[in-house]
N, C-alpha and C positions, 0 to 999 in steps of 0.2 A: 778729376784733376782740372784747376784753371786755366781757362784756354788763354792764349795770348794775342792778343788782334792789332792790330794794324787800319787806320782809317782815309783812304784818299777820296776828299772831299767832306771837309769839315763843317762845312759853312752853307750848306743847302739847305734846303726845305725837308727832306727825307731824313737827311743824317743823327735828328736827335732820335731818329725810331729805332735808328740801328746802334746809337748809344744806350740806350734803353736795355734793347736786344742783350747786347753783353754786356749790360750792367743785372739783367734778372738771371743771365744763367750761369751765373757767380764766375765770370770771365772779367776780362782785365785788357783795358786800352791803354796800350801801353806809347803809342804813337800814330799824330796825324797828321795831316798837311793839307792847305787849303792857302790860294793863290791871294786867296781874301782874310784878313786876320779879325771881322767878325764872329768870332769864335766862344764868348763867352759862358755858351749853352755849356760847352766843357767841363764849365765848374760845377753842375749839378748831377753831374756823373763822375768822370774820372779827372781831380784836380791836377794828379801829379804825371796825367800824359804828357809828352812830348810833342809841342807842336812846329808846325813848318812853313813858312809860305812858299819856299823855295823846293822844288823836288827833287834838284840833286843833292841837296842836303839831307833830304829825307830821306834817298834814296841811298846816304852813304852809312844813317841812321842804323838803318836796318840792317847795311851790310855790317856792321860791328857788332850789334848783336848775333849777329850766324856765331862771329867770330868768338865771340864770349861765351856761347854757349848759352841765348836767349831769346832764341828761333823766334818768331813769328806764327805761330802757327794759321793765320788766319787772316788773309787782307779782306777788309770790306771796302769795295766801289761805289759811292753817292755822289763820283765827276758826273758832269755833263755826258749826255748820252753818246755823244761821238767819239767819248776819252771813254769809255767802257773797256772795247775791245786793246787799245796800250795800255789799261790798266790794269785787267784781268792777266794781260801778256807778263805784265811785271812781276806781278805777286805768284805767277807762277816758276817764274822763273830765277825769283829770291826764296822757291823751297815751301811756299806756305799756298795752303789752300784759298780758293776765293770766294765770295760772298758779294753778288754783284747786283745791283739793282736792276730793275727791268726798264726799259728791252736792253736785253743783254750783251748784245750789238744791232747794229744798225741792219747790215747786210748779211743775208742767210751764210756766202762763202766765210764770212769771219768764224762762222762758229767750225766752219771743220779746221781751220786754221787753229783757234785753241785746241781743239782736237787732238792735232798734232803734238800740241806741246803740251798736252796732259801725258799724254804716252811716253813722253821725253823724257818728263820731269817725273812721274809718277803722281803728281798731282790734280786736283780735281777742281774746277769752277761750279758753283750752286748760284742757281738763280732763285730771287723774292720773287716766287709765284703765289701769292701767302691768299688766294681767293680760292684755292684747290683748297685751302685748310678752312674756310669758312664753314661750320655746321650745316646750315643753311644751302650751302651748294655740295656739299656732302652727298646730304639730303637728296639733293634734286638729281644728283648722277644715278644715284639707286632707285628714284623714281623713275628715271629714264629706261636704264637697264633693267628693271624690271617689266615694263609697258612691252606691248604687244610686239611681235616683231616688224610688221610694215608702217608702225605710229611714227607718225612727222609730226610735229610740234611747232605750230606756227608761234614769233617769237618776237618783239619789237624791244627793242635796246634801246636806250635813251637817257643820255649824260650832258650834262650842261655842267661845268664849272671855270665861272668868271674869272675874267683874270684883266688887270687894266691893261694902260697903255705899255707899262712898264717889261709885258712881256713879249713885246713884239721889238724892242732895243735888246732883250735880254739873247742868250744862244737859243733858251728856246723857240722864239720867231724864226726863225735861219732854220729853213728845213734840213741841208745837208748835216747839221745838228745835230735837231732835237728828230730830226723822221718826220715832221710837221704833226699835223691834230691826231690823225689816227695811230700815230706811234705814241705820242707823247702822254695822253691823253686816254689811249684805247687798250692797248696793247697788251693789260691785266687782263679783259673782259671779253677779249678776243681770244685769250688762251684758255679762259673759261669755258667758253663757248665752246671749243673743241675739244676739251678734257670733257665737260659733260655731254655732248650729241654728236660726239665721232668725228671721223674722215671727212675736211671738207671737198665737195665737189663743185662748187661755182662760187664765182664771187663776179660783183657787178660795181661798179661804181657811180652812183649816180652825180655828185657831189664832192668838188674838191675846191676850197678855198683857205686863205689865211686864218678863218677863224671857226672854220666846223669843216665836216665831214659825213657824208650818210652816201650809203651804199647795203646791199644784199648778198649774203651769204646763206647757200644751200650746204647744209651738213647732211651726214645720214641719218642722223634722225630729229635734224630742223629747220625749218626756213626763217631765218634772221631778217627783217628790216635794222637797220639801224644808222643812229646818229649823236655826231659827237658835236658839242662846238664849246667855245673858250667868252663867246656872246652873251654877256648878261640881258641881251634885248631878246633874245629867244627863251627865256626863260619865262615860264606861264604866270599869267601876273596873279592866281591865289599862292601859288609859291613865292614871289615878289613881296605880297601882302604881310608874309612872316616875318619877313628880312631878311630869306634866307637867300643867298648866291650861288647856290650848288642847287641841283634836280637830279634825282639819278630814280631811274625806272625800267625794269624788266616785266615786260607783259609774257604770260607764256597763255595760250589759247587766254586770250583775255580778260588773263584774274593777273592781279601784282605779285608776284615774287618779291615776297619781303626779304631783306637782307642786309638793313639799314643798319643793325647794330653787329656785336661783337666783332668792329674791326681795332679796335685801340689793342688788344692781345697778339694781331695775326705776325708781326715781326717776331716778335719774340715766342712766338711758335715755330717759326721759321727757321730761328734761330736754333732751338732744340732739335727739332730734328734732323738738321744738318747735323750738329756736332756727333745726333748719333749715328749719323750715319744714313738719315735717311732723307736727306734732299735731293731736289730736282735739282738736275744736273743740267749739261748742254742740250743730251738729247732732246728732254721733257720740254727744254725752252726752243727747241726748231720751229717746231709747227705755227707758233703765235708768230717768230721773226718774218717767216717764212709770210704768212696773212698780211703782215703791215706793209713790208717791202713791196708786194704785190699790190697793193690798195693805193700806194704813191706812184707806182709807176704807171697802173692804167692811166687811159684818158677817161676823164669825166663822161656818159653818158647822157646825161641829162636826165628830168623825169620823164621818165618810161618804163612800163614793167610796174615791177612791185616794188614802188619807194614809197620811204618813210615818211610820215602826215609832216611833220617837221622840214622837211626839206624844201615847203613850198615857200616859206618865209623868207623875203625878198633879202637879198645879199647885201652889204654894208661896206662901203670902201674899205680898206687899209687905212689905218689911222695915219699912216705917215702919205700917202697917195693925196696928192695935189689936184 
């Protein structure tokens, strides 16, 4: 049967994925809202949605449909990361399941807080962990689970995706926000990291600035360098040469773990298996919140220990910084 969904935040960077999403699993958007009326992407999906700029309209929206007998079965979240958690709170509380994008809140206490009001409500929030669903990292958990039992896997992480001036005026610069680099940024590859090598036991911070991120994480079965930044001047100049603006590399004992393709499907795998039943839920999403929050709060160490080759390249103002 057609699922019926609901969209807050129409007008994102994310949200045509999750258009997408329940446009392939022969569901139906029936209502969105977004503060910004940008919104055109709409018409190559669902023309005859219902949109909003306003949210108590939308909010009255939905209540008339209960009323009518034309429930909601399904809010998806693609607000700004600090409206997650009100927004996840809403759609549970108008009766319909959630669909929230990652990080799925800011602060670890939030998730028991939905917690609560899942039990209340009988209903459930799913988070887009859609890099569990990659073949590829599949692949590498049973790689892992299968290796010896005292095998550590030394591991270098390493994301670069540019972003101009335009996102340090945007909420994502505003750490209370977006979580800063390492949430906004990281916070997929940081739940990977622990879905495939276990319990983590240390994290270090070497690095914390406006525009990246690198610090050390010991799993049970790997030792993580890693590093994130939003810096197109840290990005290696044969990768430059292409034209491309993105870097992403996983070294595991010093071969690449390729993983570059089959992500354009992973929403809409996401999507399926939630509906049937089988997505990551709050729990499955602790453990990543639980890494970020921890990574903004330490204080920077400095390089010392084992950091990341990347980390030594010399720091860059603030673009607005006088």
């Amino acid at each position: 049967m057609s699922k019926k969904f609901a969209l807050i935040g129409a007008a994102g960077y994310i949200a045509p994925r999750h258009m997408k999403a329940i446009q392939d699993t022969d569901s139906d958007l029936v209502a969105a809202v977004d503060k910004f009326d940008s919104v055109g992407v709409i018409d190559s999906y669902f023309p005859n949605a219902s949109f909003f700029t306003e949210f108590e309209r939308f909010d009255r929206h939905i209540e008339k449909l209960k009323k009518t007998e034309q429930s909601i079965d399904y809010v998806s979240v693609c607000s700004p990361n600090y409206l997650h958690d009100a927004h996840s709170r809403f759609g549970l509380r108008v009766g319909s399941d959630v669909i929230c994008e990652k990080p799925i809140v800011l602060r670890p206490w939030n998730i028991e807080g939905l917690q609560e009001i899942e039990k209340e409500t009988g209903k459930k929030v799913y988070s887009i962990l859609q890099l569990r669903l990659h073949p590829s990292v599949i692949a590498l958990k049973k790689k892992v689970e299968d290796s010896t039992k005292d095998k550590v896997f030394d591991v270098d992480l390493t994301y670069l995706t540019s972003r101009g001036n335009w996102y340090f005026t945007s909420w994502k610069g505003v750490d209370n926000q977006s979580g800063g680099i390492a949430t906004n940024i990281g916070v997929h590859f940081f739940d990977m990291l622990a879905w495939v090598f276990g319990e983590l036991k240390t994290s270090k911070v070497h690095l914390l600035s406006h525009d990246r991120a690198s610090g050390f994480l010991e799993f049970k079965k790997a030792r993580v360098r890693w590093f994130l930044s939003i810096n197109y001047e840290v990005i290696p100049n044969h990768i430059k040469e292409t034209g491309a603006r993105t870097y992403r590399s996983i070294l595991i004992e010093n071969e690449e773990f390729e993983f570059s393709g089959g992500f354009t499907e992973l929403h809409t795998k996401s999507y399926e298996q939630i509906i049937s039943g089988n997505g990551f839920g709050l729990e499955e999403a602790k453990t990543a919140i639980h890494i970020v929050h921890d990574i903004r709060s330490k204080e920077p160490i400095g390089l010392i220990d084992d950091y990341h080759p990347l980390a030594k390249i010399p720091l860059t103002k603030h673009p607005f910084q006088k």
